[in-house]
C-alpha positions in Angstrom: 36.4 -67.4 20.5 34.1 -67.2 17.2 31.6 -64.2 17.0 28.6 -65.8 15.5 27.5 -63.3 13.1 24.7 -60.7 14.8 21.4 -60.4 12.4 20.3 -56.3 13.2 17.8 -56.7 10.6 14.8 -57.5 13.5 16.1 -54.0 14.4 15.0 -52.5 11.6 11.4 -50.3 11.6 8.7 -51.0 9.0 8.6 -48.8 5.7 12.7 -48.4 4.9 13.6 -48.2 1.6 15.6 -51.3 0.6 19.7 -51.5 0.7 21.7 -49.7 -1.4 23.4 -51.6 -3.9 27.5 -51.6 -3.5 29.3 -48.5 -6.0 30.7 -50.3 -8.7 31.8 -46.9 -10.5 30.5 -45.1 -12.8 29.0 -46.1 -16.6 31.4 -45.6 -19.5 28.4 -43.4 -20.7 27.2 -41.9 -18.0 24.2 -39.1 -18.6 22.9 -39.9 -15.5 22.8 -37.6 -12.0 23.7 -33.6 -11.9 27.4 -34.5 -12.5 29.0 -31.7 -14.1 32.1 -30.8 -16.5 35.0 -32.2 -15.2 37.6 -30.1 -17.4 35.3 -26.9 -16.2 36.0 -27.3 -12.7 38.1 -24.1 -11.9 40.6 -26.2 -9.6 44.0 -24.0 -9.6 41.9 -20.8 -8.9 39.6 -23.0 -5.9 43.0 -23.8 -4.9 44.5 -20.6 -4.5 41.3 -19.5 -3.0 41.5 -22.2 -0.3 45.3 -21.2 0.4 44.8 -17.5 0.6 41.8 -18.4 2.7 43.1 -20.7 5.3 46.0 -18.5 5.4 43.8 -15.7 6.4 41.0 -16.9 8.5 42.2 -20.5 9.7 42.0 -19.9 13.1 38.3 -19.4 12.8 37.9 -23.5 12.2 38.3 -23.9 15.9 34.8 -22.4 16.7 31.8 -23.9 15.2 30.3 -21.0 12.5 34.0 -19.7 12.1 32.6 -16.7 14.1 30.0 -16.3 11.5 27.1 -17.6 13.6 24.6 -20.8 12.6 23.3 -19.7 9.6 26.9 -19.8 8.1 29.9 -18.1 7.0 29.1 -14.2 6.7 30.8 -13.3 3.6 29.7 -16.6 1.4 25.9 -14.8 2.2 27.2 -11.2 1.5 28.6 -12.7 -1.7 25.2 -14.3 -2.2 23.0 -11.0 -1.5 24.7 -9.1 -4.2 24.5 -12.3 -6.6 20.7 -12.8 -5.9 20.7 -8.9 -6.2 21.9 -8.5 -9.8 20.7 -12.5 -11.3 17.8 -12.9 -9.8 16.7 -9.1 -8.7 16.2 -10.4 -4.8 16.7 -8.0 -2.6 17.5 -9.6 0.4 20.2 -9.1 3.5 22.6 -11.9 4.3 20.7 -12.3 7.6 18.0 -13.6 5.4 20.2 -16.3 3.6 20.7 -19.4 5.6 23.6 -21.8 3.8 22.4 -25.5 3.7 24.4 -28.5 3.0 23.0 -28.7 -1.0 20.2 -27.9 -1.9 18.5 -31.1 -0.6 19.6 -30.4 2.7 17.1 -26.9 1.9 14.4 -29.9 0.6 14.3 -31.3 4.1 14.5 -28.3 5.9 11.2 -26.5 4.5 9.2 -29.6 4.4 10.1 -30.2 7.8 8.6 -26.7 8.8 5.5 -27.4 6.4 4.5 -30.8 6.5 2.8 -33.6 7.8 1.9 -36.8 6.9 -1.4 -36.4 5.0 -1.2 -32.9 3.7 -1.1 -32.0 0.3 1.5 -30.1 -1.9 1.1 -29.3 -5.5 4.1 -29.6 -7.6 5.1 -30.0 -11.2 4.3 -33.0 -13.4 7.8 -33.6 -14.5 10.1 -32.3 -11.7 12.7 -32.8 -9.5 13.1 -37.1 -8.3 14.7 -36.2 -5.1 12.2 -34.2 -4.3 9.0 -36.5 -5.0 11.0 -39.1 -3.2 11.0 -37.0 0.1 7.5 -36.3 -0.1 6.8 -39.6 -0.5 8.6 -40.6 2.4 6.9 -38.3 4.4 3.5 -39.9 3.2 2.4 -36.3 1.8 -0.3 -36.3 -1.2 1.5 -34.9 -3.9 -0.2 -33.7 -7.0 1.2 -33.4 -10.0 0.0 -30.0 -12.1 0.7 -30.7 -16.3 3.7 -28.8 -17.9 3.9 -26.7 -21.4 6.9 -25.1 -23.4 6.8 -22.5 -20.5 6.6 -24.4 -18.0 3.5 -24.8 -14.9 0.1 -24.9 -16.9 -1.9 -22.4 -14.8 -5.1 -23.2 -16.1 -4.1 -27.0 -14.6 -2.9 -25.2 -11.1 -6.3 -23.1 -10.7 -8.5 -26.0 -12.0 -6.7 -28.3 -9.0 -6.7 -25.5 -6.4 -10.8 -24.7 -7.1 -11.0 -28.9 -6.9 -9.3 -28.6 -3.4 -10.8 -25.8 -2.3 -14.6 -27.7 -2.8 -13.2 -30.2 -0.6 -11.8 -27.6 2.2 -8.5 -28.8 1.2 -5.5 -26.0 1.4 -2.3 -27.2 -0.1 0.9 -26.3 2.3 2.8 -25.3 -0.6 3.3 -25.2 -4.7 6.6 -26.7 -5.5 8.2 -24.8 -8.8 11.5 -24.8 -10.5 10.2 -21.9 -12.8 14.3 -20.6 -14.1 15.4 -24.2 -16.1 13.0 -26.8 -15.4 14.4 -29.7 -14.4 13.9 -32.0 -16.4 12.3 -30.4 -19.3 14.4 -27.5 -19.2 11.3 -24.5 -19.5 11.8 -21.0 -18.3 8.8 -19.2 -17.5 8.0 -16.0 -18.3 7.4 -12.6 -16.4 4.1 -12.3 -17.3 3.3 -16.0 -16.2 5.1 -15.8 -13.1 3.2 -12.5 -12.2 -0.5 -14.9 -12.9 1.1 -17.4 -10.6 2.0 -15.0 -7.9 -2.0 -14.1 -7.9 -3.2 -17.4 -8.4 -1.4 -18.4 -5.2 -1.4 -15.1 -3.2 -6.1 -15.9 -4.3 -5.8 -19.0 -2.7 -3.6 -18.6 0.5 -1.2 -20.7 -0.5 2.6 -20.4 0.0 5.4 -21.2 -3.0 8.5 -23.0 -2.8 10.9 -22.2 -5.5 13.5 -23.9 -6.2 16.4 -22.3 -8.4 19.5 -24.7 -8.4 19.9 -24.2 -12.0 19.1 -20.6 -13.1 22.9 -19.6 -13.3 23.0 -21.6 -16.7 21.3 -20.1 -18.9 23.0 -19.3 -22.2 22.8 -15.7 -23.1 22.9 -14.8 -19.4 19.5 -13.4 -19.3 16.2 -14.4 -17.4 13.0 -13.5 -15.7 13.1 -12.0 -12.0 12.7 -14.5 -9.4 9.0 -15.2 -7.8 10.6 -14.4 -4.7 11.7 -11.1 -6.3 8.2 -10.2 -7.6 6.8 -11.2 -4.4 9.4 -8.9 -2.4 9.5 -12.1 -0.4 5.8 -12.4 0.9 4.7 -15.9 0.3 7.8 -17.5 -1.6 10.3 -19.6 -0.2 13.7 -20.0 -2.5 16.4 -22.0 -2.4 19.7 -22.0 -4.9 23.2 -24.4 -4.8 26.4 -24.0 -5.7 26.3 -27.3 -7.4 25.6 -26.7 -11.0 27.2 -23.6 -11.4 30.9 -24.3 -9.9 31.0 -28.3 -8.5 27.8 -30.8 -7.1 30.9 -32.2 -4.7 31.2 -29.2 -2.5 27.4 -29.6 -1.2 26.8 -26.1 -1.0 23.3 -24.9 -1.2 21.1 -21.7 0.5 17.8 -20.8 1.9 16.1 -17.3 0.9 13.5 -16.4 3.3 11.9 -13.4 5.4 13.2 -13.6 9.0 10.7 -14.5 10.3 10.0 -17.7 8.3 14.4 -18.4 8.4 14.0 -18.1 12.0 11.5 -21.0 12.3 14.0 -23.1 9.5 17.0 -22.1 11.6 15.6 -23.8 14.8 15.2 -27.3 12.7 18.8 -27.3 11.3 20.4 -29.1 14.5 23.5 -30.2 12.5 26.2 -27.2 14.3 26.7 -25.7 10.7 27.1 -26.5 7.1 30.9 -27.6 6.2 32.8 -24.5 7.0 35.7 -25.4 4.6 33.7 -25.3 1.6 32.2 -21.6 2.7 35.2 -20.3 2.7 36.6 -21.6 -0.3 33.5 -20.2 -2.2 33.3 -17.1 -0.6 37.1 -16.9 -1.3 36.5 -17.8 -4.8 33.4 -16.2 -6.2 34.0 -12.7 -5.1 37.0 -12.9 -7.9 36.0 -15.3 -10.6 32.3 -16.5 -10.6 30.8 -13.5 -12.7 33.7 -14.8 -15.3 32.9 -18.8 -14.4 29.9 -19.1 -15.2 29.5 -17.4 -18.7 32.6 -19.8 -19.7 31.0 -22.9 -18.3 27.6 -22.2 -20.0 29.5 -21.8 -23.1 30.8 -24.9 -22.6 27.4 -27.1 -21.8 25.6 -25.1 -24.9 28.2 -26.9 -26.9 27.8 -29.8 -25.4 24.1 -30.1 -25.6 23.8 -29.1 -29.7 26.8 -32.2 -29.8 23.7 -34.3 -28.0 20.5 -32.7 -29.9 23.2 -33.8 -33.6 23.8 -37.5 -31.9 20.2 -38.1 -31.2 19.3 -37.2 -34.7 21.9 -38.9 -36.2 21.1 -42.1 -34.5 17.3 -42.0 -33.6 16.0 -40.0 -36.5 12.4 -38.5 -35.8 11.6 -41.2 -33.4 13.3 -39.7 -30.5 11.4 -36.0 -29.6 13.1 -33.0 -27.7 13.4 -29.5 -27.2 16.1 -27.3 -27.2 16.7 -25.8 -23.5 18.0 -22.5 -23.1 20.0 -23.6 -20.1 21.0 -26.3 -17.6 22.7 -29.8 -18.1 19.4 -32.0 -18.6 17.3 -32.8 -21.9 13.9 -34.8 -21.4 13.6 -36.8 -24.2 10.5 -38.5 -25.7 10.6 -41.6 -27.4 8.2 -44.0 -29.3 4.8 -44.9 -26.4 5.9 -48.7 -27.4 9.2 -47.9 -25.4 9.5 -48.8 -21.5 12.1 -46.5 -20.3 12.4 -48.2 -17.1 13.5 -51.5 -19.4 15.7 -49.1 -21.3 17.3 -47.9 -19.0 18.4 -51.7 -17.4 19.2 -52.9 -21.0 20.8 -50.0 -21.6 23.1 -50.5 -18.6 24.3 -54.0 -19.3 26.2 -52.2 -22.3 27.5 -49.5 -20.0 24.9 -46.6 -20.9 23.7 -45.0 -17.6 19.9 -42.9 -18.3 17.2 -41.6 -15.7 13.9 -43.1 -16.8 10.9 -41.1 -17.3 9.1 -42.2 -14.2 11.1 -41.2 -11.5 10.9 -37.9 -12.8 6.7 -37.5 -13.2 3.8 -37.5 -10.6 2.1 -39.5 -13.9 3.9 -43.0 -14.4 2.2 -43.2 -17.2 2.7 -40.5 -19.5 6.1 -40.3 -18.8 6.8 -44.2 -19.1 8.4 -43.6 -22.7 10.2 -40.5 -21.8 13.5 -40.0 -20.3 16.3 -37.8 -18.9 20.1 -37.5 -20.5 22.7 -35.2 -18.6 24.8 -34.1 -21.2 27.7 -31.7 -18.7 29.7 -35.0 -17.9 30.8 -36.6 -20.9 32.8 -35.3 -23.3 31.2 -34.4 -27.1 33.1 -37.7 -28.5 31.3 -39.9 -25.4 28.1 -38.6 -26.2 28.4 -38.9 -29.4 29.6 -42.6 -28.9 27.1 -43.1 -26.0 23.9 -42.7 -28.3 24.9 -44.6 -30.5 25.4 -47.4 -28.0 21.6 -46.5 -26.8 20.3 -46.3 -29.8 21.3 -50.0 -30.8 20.3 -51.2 -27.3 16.6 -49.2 -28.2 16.4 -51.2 -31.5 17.2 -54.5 -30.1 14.8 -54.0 -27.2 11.5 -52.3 -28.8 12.4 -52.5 -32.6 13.4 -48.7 -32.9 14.8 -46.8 -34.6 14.5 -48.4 -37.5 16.0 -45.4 -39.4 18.5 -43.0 -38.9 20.1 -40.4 -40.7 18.2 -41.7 -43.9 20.0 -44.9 -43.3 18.1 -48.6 -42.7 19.3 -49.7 -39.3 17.1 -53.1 -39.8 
């Protein structure tokens, strides 16, 4: 008999986002997403690591926590202790690490805990998209605090904080990615992360640091964590695996006293993160991730002085950028005539794939001409031939450049 087709869409509740358009693979220039080096992925070493792994410990996949108990495999969080140890100068126990599936698994998790719909949270300006879009979803008012070269303008926090404070407002948390701002890139200082610790510690209110990209920092060297300085009192931190050995594995952590991990813990009803990936890592980066990471780094500090040279080349001094000190991302401003929004679906037509400035700010506005370029995917000959794309798609759309390299693209 014919099924007539059945319409689920009355099923729906109000307030979902709207359906995902179908994968049709991705951009020939693609600077888009925290996609990293493909040639950098260390696959015959992650194999062997699997093999001599599974070999080892396979019977432990037949019980949920491989033994390890819910907050994940035991010696992925030793591993991590002595990594957070030495990078980061946390001292923490494994018992205070709980592994997440990514770090946005971590995102949902704290907020979660935190919030409800109405309070506030202060975060940065420019910052993370997927985190603004989960606490918009949660119909949280987020407030955006201005960025400089270093990172959180404090002046900007404590100015907002007094502001709430007149209004008997206490914010649940201050989101921060102070080690590699993404997107700009910033590191902030000792001294500032000290002021912010008081600031915040003054107004009894509790920070969330995020630190998914402060194993790529060129010369290997970098402030102590806030939840370092803090000896954990106050700070919330979460990390991933993602940047600094492969986004696919979906491996990310929670740092937290006890006593706060203990309240996360009880939310994470999902019987464990992937087990297989665990192992693998633990497997793998108690032999070859000191070694790893300095050679990846390498490699992306390359790859970004190839993109700084290309935007140059082909937008002259009408495109406006720093030069980070880590991470995969630069943040890019261009002319205030240029909708990067518009750019970005021109831009596309042609195969060029960019995050406009938008979807990373609290302030549409100011960072309507500004956008975001991933440089770790492609390789130096694709960026180099991706700009150029974009920067013929810019002139046609919004009349610049008009000049590169001394040269009269009109």
């Amino acid at each position: 008999m014919p099924v007539a087709p059945f319409d689920f869409t009355s099923l729906l509740p109000a307030g979902l986002p709207p359906a995902a358009a179908k994968w049709t693979g991705a951009a020939r220039y693609n600077f888009i997403g925290g996609n990293n080096d493909p040639a950098q992925i260390p696959v015959d070493a992650l194999a062997a690591a699997a093999s001599a792994v599974l070999t080892r410990e396979g019977p432990t996949l037949a019980s949920y926590g491989l033994k390890s108990g819910p907050q994940g495999y035991r010696p992925l969080r030793e591993f991590l202790a002595g990594k957070l140890k030495g990078h980061a100068g946390i001292d923490c126990s494994p018992d205070e690490i709980l592994i997440t599936s990514g770090s946005m698994q971590g995102l949902d998790l704290i907020n979660s805990l935190l919030l409800a719909k109405g309070d506030t949270v202060l975060i940065e300006q420019e910052t993370y998209a997927g985190a603004l879009t989960k606490l918009t979803k949660l119909g949280v008012n987020t407030i955006g605090i201005p960025l400089d070269a270093e990172g959180l303008r404090l002046d900007a926090l404590k100015e907002k904080l007094e502001e709430l404070k007149k209004k008997s407002i206490k914010p649940k948390y201050i989101y921060t990615i102070p080690t590699v701002q993404n997107p700009t890139g910033a590191i902030m200082g000792e001294a500032r992360r000290t002021e912010l610790l008081q600031i915040a510690a003054d107004y009894g209110v509790m920070i969330f640091e995020d630190e998914c990209y402060s194993d790529l920092i060129w010369d290997g060297k970098r402030p102590r964590s806030l939840y370092a300085m803090a000896k954990g009192e106050g700070v919330i931190h979460i990390g991933s695996f993602s940047k600094s050995i492969a986004p696919a594995l979906r491996v990310g952590y929670i740092v937290a006293k006890w006593e706060v991990l203990a309240r996360i813990l009880a939310l994470k009803q999902d019987a464990g993160s992937g087990a297989l990936e665990q192992m693998v890592l633990a497997e793998f980066c108690k032999q070859h991730f000191a070694e790893h990471v300095p050679r990846l780094s390498r490699t992306l500090a390359a790859k970004l002085q190839t993109l700084r040279e290309a935007l140059a080349e082909q937008f002259g001094t009408t495109a406006e950028f720093g030069d980070p000190a880590g991470g995969i991302y630069l943040w890019i401003k261009l002319p205030d005539n240029v909708d990067t929004q518009k750019l970005a679906q021109a831009a596309l037509a042609v195969g060029v794939s960019l995050n406009p400035g938008p979807e990373w700010s609290t302030n549409k506005d100011y960072a309507r001409c500004r956008l975001r370029l991933c440089f770790a995917n492609p390789d130096p000959e694709t960026i180099k031939q991706g700009v150029a794309v974009l920067a013929e798609v810019c002139r046609r759309e919004f009349g610049v450049p008009l000049r590169s390299a001394n040269v009269d693209r009109a």
